[in-house]
Short mmCIF file of the C-alpha atoms (twelve columns), coordinates in Angstrom:
data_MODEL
# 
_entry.id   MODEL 
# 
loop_
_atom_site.group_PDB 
_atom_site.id 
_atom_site.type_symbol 
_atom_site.label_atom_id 
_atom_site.label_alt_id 
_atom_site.label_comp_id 
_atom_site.label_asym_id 
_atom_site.label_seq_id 
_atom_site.Cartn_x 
_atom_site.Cartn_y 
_atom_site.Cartn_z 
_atom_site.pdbx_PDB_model_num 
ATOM 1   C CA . UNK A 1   230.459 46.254 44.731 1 
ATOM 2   C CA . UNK A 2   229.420 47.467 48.259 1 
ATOM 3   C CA . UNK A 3   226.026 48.687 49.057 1 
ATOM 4   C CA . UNK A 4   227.694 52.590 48.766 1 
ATOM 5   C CA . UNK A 5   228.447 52.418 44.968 1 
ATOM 6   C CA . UNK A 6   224.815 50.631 43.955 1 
ATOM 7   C CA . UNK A 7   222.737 54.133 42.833 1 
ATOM 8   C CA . UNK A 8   219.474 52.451 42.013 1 
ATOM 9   C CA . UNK A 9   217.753 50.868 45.417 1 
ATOM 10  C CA . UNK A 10  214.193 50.589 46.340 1 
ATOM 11  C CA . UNK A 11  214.014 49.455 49.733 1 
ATOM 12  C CA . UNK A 12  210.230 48.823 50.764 1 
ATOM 13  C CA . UNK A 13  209.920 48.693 54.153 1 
ATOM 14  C CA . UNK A 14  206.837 49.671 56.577 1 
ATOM 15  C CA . UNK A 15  209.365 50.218 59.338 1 
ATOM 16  C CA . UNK A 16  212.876 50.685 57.616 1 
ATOM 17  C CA . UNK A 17  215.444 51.028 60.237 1 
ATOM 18  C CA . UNK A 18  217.826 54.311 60.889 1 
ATOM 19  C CA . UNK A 19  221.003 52.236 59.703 1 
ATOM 20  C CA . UNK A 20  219.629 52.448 56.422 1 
ATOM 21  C CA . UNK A 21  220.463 56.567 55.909 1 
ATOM 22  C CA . UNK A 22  224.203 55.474 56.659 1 
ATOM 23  C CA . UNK A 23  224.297 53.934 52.792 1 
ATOM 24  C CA . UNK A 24  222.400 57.456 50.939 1 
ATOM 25  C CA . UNK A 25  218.916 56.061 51.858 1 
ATOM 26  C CA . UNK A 26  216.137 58.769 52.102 1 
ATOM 27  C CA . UNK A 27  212.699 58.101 53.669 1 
ATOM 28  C CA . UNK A 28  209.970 58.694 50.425 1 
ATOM 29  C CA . UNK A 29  206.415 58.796 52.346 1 
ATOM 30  C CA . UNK A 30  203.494 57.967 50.244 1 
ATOM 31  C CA . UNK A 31  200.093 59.772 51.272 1 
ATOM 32  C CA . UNK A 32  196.661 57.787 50.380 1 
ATOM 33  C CA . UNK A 33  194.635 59.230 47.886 1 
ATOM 34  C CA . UNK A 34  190.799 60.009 48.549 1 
ATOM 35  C CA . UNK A 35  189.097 56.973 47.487 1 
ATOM 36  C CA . UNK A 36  186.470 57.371 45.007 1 
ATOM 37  C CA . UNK A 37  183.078 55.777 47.127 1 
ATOM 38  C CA . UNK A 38  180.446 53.551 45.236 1 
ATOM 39  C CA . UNK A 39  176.641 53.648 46.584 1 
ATOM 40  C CA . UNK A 40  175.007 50.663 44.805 1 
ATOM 41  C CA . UNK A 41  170.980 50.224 45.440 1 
ATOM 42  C CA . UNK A 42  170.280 46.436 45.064 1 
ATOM 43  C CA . UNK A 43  166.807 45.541 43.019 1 
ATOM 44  C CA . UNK A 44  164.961 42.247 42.622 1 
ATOM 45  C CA . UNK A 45  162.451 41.573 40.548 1 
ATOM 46  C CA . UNK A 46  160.039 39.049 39.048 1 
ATOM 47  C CA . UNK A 47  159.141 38.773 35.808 1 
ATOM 48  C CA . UNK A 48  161.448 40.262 32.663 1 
ATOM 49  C CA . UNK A 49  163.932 42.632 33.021 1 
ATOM 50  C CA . UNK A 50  162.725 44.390 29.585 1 
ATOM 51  C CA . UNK A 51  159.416 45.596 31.396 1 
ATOM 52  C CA . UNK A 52  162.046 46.847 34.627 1 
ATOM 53  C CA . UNK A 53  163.932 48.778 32.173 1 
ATOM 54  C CA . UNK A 54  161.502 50.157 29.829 1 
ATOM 55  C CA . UNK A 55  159.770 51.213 33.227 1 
ATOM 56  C CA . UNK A 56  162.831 52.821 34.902 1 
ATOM 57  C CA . UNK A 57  164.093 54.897 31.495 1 
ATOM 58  C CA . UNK A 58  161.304 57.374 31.106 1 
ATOM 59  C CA . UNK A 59  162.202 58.202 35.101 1 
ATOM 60  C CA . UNK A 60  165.653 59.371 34.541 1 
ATOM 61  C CA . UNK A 61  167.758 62.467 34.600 1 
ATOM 62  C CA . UNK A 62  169.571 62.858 31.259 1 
ATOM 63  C CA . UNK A 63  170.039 66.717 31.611 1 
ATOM 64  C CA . UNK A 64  172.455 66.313 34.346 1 
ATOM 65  C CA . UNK A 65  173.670 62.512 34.341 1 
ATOM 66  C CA . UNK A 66  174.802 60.164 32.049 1 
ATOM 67  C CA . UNK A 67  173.586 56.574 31.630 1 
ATOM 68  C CA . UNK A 68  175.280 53.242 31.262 1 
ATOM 69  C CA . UNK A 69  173.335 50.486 31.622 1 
ATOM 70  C CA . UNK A 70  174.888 46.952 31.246 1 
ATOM 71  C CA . UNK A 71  172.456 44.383 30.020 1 
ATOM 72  C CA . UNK A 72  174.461 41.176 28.317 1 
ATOM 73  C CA . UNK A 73  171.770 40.440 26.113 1 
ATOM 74  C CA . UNK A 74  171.231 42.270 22.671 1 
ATOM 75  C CA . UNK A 75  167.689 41.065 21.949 1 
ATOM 76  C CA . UNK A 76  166.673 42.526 24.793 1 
ATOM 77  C CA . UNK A 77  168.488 45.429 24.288 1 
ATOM 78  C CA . UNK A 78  166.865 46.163 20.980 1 
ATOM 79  C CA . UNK A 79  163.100 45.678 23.019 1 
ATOM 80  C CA . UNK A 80  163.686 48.214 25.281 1 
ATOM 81  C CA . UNK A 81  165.069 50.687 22.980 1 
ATOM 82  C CA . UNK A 82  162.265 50.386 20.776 1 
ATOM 83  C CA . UNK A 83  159.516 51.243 22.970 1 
ATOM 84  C CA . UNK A 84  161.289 54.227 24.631 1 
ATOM 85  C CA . UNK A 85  161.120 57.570 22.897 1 
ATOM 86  C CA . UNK A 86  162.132 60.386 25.230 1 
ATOM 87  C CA . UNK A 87  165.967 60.979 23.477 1 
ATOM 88  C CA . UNK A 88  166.598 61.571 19.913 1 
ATOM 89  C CA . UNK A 89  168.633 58.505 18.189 1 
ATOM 90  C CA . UNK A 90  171.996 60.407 18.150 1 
ATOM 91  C CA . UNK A 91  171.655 60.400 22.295 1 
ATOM 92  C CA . UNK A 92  171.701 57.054 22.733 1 
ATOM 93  C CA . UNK A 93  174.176 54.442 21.720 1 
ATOM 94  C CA . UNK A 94  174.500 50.499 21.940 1 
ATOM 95  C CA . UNK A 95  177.995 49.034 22.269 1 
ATOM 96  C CA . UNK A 96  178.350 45.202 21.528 1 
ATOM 97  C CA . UNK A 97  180.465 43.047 19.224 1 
ATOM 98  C CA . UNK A 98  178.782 44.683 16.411 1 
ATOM 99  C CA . UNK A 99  179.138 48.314 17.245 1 
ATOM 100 C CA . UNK A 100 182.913 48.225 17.966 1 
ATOM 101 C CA . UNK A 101 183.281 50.142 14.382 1 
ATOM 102 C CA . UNK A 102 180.729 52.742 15.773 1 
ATOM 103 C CA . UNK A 103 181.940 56.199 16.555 1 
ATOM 104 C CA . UNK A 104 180.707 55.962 20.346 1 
ATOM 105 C CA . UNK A 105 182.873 52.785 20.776 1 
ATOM 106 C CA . UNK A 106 186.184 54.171 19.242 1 
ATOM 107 C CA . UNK A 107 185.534 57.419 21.361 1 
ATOM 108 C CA . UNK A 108 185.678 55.265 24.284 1 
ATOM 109 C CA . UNK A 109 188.480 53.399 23.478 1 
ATOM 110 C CA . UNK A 110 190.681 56.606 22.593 1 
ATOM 111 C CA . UNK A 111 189.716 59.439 24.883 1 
ATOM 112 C CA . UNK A 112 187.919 57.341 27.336 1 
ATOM 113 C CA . UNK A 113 185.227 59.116 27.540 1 
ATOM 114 C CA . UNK A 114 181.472 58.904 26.548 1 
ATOM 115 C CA . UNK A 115 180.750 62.012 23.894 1 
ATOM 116 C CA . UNK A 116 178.372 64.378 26.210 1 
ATOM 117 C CA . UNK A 117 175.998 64.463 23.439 1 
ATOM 118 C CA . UNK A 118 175.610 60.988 24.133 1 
ATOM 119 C CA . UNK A 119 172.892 60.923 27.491 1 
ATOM 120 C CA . UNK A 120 171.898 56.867 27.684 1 
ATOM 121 C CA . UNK A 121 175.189 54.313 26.483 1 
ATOM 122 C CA . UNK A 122 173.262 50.302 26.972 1 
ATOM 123 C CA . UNK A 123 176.465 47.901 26.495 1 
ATOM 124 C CA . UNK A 124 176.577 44.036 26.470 1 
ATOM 125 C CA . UNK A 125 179.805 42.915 28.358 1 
ATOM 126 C CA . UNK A 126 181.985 44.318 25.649 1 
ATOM 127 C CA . UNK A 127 183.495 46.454 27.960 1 
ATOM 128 C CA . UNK A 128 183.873 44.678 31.876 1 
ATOM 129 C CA . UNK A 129 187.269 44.295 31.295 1 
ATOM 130 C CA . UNK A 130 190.147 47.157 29.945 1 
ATOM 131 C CA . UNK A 131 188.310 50.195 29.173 1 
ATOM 132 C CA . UNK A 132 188.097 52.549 32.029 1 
ATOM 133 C CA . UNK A 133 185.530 55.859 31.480 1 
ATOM 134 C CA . UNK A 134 186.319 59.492 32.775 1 
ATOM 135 C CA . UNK A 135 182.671 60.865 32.458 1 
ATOM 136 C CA . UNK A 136 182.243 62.592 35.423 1 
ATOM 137 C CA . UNK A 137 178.578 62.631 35.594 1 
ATOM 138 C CA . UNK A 138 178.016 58.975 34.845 1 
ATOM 139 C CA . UNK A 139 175.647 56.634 36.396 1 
ATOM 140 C CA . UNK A 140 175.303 53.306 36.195 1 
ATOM 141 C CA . UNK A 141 172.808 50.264 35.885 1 
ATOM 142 C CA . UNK A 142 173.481 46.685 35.994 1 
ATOM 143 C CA . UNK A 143 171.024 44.890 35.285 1 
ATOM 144 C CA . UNK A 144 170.816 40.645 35.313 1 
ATOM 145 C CA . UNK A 145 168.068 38.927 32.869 1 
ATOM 146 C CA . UNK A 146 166.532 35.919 32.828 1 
ATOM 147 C CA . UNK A 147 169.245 33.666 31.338 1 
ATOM 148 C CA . UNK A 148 171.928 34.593 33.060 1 
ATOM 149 C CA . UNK A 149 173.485 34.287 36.336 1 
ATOM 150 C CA . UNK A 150 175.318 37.738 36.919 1 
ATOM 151 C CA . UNK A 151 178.345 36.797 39.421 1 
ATOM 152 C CA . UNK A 152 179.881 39.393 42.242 1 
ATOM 153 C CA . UNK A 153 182.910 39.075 40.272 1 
ATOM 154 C CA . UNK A 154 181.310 40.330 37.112 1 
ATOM 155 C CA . UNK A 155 179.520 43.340 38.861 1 
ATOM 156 C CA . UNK A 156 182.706 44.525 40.292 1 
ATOM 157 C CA . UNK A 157 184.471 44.390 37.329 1 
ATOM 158 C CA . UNK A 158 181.573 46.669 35.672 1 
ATOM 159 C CA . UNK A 159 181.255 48.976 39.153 1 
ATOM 160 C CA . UNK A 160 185.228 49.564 37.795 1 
ATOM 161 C CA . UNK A 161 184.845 51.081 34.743 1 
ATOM 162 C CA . UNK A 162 184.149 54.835 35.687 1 
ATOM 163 C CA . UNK A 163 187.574 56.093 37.040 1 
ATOM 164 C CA . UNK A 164 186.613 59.746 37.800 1 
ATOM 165 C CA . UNK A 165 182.870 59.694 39.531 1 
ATOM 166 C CA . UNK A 166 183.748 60.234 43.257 1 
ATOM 167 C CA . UNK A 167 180.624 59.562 44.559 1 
ATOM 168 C CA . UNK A 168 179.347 56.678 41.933 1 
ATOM 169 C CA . UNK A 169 175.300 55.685 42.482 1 
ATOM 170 C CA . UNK A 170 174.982 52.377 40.703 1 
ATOM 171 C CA . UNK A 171 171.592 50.002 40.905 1 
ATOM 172 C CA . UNK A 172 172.149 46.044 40.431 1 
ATOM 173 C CA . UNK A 173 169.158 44.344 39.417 1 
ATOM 174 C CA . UNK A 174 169.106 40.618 39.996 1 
ATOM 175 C CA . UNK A 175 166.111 38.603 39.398 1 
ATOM 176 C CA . UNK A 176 164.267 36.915 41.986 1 
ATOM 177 C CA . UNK A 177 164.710 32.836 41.751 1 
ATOM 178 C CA . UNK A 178 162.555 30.113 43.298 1 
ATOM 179 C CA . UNK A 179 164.723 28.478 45.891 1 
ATOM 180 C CA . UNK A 180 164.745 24.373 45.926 1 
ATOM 181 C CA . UNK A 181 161.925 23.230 48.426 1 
ATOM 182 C CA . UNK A 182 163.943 21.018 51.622 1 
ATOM 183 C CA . UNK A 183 162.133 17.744 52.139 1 
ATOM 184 C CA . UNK A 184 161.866 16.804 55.674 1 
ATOM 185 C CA . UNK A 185 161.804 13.323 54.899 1 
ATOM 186 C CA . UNK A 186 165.104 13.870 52.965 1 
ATOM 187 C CA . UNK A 187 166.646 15.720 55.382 1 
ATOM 188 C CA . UNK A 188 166.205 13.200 57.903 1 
ATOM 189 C CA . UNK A 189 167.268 10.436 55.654 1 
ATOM 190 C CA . UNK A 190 170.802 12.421 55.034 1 
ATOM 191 C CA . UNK A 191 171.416 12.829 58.509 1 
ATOM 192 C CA . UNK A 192 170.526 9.346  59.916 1 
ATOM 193 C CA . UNK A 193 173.606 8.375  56.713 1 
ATOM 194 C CA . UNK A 194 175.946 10.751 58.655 1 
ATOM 195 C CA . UNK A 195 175.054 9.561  62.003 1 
ATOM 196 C CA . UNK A 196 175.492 6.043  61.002 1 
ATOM 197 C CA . UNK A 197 178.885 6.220  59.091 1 
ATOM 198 C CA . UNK A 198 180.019 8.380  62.187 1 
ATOM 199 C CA . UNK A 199 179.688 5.677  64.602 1 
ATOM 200 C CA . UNK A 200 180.619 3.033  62.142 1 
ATOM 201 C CA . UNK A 201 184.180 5.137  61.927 1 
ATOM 202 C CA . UNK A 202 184.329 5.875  65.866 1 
ATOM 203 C CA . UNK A 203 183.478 2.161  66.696 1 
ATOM 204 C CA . UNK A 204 186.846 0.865  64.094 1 
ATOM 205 C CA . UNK A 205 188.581 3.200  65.883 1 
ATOM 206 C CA . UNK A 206 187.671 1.997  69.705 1 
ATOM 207 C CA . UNK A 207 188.628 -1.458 68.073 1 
ATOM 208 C CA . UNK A 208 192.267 -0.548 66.892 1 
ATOM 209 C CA . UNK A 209 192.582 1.389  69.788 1 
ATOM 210 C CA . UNK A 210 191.840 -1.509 71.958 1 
ATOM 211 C CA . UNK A 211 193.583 -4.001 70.280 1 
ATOM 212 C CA . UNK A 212 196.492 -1.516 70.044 1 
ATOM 213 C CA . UNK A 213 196.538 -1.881 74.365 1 
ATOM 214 C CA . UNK A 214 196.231 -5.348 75.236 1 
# 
């Protein structure tokens, strides 16, 4: 079969050559969408991320936005919704393993959107991976506690989740750690062990190297 009769080709070239329209190829260009932009504001803090939270919620704009805060820890979860009282209990909604019967879950999961009644959404990781969110007006809040080590990897993956937001504002909060103290006295101990195996290994060498010439 020559190259004329074959009706289905794809050629994928970034510089396909003229000789190519000889055999019925046409040149398809493909134009770059407007990328959606992400403004994340980075917060550390000491202490417990309960007292961040249960601070930040009585600050925010649930007229006009919506809320989804990722914190991968139920418990904690549960404390911060019990102290705040500025929504009524059919605006807010948890999602975890144990609300995936809920009717804010299964919205999600079929229309893939968050019902507008529905102004402050707190999930545990139930949904970093496979369920994407048209909300327009969505912000979002990652937020890191005390047990956990919340990876760049894991962030991203949450940042992903609202397809539709051009202009996404998301805050990270990671919690401030105590680096390890350096000993000096360590320090110089390691280095005096590299120093010495480095002219143990460059001395061998001389010797082969000068046993290798006589």
């Amino acid at each position: 079969m020559s190259l004329k009769e074959v009706k289905n080709v794809l050629c994928i070239s970034a510089t396909p050559p003229d000789i190519f329209a000889q055999y019925g190829f046409r040149t398809v260009k493909v134009e770059p969408a407007t990328s959606n932009t992400i403004t994340i504001t980075p917060k550390v803090y000491k202490g417990k991320i309960q007292h961040e939270l249960s601070s930040l919620l009585p600050t925010l704009n649930y007229k006009e936005k919506q809320y989804l805060i990722r914190l991968n820890n139920l418990n904690l979860i549960e404390r911060v919704l019990k102290s705040f009282k500025d929504l009524e209990p059919e605006q807010i909604a948890l999602l975890s393993s144990e609300t995936k019967a809920g009717d804010v879950y299964q919205e999600i999961t079929k229309s893939k959107t968050i019902p507008q009644q529905v102004r402050l959404v707190f999930t545990t990781s139930l949904i970093d991976c496979g369920v994407d969110v048209y909300n327009t007006d969505l912000e979002i809040i990652i937020a890191e506690h005390q047990n956990e080590h919340l990876s760049t990897q894991d962030t991203l993956q949450f940042l992903a989740r609202p397809r539709k937001v051009s202009n996404l504002k998301a805050t990270v909060y990671k919690l401030e750690r105590p680096g390890k103290g350096i000993s000096r006295e360590q320090l110089y101990k390691d280095a005096y062990e590299l120093a010495t195996y480095e002219c143990n290994w460059l001395n061998q060498m001389n010797a082969k190297h000068t046993a290798g010439t006589r």
